[in-house]
C-alpha positions as CSV (number, residue, x, y, z in Angstrom):
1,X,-8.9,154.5,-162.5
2,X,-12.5,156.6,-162.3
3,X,-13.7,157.7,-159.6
4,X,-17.5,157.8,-159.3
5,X,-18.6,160.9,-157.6
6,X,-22.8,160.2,-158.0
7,X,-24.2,160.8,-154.5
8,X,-20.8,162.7,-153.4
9,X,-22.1,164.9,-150.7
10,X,-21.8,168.7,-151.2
11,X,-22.9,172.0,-149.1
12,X,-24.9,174.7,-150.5
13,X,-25.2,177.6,-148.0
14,X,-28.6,179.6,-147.6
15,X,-27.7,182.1,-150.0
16,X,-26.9,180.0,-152.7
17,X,-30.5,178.6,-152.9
18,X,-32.9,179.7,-155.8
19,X,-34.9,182.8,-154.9
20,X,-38.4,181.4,-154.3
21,X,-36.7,178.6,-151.8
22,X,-35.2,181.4,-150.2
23,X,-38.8,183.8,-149.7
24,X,-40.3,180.3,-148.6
25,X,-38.1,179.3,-145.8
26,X,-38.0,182.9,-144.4
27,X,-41.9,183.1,-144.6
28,X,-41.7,179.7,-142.8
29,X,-39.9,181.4,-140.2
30,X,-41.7,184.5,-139.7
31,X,-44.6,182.5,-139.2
32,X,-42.9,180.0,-137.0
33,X,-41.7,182.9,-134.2
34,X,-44.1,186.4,-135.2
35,X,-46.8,184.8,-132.6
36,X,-44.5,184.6,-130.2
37,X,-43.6,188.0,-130.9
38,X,-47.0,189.1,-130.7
39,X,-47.6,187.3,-127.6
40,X,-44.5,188.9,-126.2
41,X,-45.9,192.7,-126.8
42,X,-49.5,191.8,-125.5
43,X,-48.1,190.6,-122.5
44,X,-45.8,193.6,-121.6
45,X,-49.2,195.6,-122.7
46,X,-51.0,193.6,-120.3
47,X,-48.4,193.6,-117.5
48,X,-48.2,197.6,-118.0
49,X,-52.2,197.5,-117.4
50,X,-52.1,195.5,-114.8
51,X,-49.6,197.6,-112.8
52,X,-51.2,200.9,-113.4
53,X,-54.3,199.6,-112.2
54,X,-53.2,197.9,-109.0
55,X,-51.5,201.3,-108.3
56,X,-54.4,202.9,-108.8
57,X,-56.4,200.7,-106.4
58,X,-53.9,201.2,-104.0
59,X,-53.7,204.7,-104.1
60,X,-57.8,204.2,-103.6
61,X,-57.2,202.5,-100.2
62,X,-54.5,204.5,-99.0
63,X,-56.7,207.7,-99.4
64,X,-59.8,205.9,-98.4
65,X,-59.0,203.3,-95.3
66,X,-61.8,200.4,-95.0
67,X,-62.8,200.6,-98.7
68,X,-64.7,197.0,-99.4
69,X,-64.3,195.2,-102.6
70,X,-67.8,197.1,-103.9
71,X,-67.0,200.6,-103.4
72,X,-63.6,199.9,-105.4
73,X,-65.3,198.7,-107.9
74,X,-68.0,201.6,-107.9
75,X,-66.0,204.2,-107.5
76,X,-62.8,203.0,-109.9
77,X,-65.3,201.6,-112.6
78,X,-63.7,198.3,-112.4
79,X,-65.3,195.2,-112.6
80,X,-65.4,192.9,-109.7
81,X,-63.0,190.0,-110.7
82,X,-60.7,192.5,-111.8
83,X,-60.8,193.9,-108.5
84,X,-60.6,190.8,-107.0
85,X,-57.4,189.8,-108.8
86,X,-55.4,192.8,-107.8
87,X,-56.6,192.6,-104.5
88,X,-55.4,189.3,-104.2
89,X,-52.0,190.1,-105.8
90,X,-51.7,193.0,-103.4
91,X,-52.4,190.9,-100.4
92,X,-50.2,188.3,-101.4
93,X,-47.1,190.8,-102.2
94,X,-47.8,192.4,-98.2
95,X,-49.1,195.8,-99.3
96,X,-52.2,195.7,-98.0
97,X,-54.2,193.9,-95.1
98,X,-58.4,193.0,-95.1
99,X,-60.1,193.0,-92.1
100,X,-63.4,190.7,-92.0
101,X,-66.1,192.4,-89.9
102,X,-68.8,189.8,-89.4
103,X,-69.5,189.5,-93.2
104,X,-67.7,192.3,-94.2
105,X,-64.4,192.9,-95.6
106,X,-62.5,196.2,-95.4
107,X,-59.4,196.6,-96.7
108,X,-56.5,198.6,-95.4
109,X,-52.6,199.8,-96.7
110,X,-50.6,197.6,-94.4
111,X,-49.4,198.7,-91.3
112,X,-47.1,197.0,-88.9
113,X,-48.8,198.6,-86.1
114,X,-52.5,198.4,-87.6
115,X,-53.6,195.2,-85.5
116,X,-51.8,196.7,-82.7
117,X,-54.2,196.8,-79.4
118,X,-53.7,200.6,-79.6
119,X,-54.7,201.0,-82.9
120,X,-58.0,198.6,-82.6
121,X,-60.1,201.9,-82.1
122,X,-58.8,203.2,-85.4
123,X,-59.7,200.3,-87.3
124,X,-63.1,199.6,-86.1
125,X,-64.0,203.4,-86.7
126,X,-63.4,203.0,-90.1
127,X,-65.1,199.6,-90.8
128,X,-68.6,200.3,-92.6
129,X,-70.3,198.0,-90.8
130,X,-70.0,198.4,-86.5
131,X,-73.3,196.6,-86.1
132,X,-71.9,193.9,-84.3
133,X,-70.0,195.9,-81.9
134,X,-73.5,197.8,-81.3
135,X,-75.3,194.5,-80.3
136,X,-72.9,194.0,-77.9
137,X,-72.9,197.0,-76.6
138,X,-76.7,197.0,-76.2
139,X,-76.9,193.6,-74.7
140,X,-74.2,194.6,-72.1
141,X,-76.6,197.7,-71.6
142,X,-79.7,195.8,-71.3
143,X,-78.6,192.8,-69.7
144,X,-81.5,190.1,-70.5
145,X,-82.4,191.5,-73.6
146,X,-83.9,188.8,-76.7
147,X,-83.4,188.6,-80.2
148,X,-86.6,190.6,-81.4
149,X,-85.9,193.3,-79.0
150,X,-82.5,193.7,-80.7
151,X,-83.7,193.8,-84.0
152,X,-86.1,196.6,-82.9
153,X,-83.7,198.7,-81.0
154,X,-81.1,198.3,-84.1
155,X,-83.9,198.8,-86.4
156,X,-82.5,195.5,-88.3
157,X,-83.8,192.2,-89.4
158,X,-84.0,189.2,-87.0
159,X,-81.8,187.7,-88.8
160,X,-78.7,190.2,-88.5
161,X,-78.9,189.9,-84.9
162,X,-78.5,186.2,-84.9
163,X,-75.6,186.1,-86.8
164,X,-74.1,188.6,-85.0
165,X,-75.3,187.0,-81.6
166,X,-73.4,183.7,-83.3
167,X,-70.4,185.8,-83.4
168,X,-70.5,186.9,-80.0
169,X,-70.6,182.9,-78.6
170,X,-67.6,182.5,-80.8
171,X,-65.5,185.0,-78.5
172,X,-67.5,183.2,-75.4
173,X,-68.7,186.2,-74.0
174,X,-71.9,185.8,-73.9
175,X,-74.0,184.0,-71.0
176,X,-77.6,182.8,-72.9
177,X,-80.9,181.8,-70.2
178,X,-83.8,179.5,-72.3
179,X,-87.3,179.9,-71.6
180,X,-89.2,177.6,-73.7
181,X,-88.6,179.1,-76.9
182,X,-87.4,182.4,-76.0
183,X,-83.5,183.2,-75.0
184,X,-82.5,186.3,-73.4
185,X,-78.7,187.5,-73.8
186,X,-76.2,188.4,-70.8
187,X,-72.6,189.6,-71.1
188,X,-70.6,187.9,-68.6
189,X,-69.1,189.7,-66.0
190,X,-65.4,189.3,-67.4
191,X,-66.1,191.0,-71.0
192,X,-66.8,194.8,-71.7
193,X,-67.5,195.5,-75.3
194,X,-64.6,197.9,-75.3
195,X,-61.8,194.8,-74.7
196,X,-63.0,192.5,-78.1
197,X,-61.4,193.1,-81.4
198,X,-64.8,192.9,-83.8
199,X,-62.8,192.2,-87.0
200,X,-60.2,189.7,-87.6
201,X,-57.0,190.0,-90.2
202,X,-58.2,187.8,-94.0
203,X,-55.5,184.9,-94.4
């Protein structure tokens, strides 16, 4: 009896293929995974960036309370979507809080007891722009006052005022008498400038 052993399976481990099967596979392989390896070391590169930059932007607003987004970026020489991202990544981790002042944002190293009422004063001190807070306070001084006389008195544009008067009828405490085309601004008796928070906390 013969037994036919064509097609009889065998197995042949790596090592016993020919040489130049062997250099193919394994440069087949390094090509297959070295990317990922590469993509693996630029990330940790980039993640190692990122960090030391967020920290440094954070040191930056702990050192300098009610920083906006431009004077970051002026005085870390970082562009603006970079400062942007981190600032988002730091809001969103709880390390820091922005404050929107009409059209404004400051930003500040978070507190528990920074929107506090006692603390108000100490926020709106360092907010670089008060301006709303000073039309209230002048219409509350001049009871009656318009629009242009504002502007003049604030030495700003007619413009300001009247975003900042829109504000103001937001927080409904303002009391406004037409003449024709004129309007003249009263703060009701209820409100002194003092008692309104002139920023609110950025969602």
């Amino acid at each position: 009896m013969v037994t036919d052993t064509i097609g009889a399976e065998t197995t042949d481990s790596f090592w016993d293929l020919p040489l130049n099967f062997k250099l193919i596979a394994i440069g087949a392989i390094i090509a297959a995974f070295g990317w990922k390896i590469v993509a693996i070391l630029v990330a940790w590169v980039k993640k190692d960036l990122n960090n030391k930059n967020r920290l440094e932007i954070l040191h930056y607003i702990e050192n300098n309370p009610g920083s906006t987004i431009k004077a970051i970026e002026k005085n870390l020489n970082y562009k603006r979507g970079t400062v942007r991202y981190h600032l988002e990544n730091l809001k969103n981790s709880g390390k820091i809080l922005m404050i929107k002042n009409g059209n404004c944002i400051s930003i500040f190293k978070r507190e528990m007891s920074l929107l506090k009422e006692d603390r108000k004063e100490y926020v709106e001190t360092k907010l670089p722009k008060r301006l709303c807070k000073d039309v209230c306070q002048t219409i509350y001084e001049n009871p009656g006052i318009t629009t242009t006389e504002l502007a003049t008195n604030l030495a700003v544009h007619k413009s300001t005022i009247s975003m900042h008067i829109k504000t103001l009828k937001k927080m409904d405490c303002l009391d406004v008498k037409v003449e024709g085309v004129r309007k003249y601004y009263f703060f009701k008796e209820e409100y002194h400038p003092d008692q309104l928070a002139f920023f609110e906390k950025v969602k």
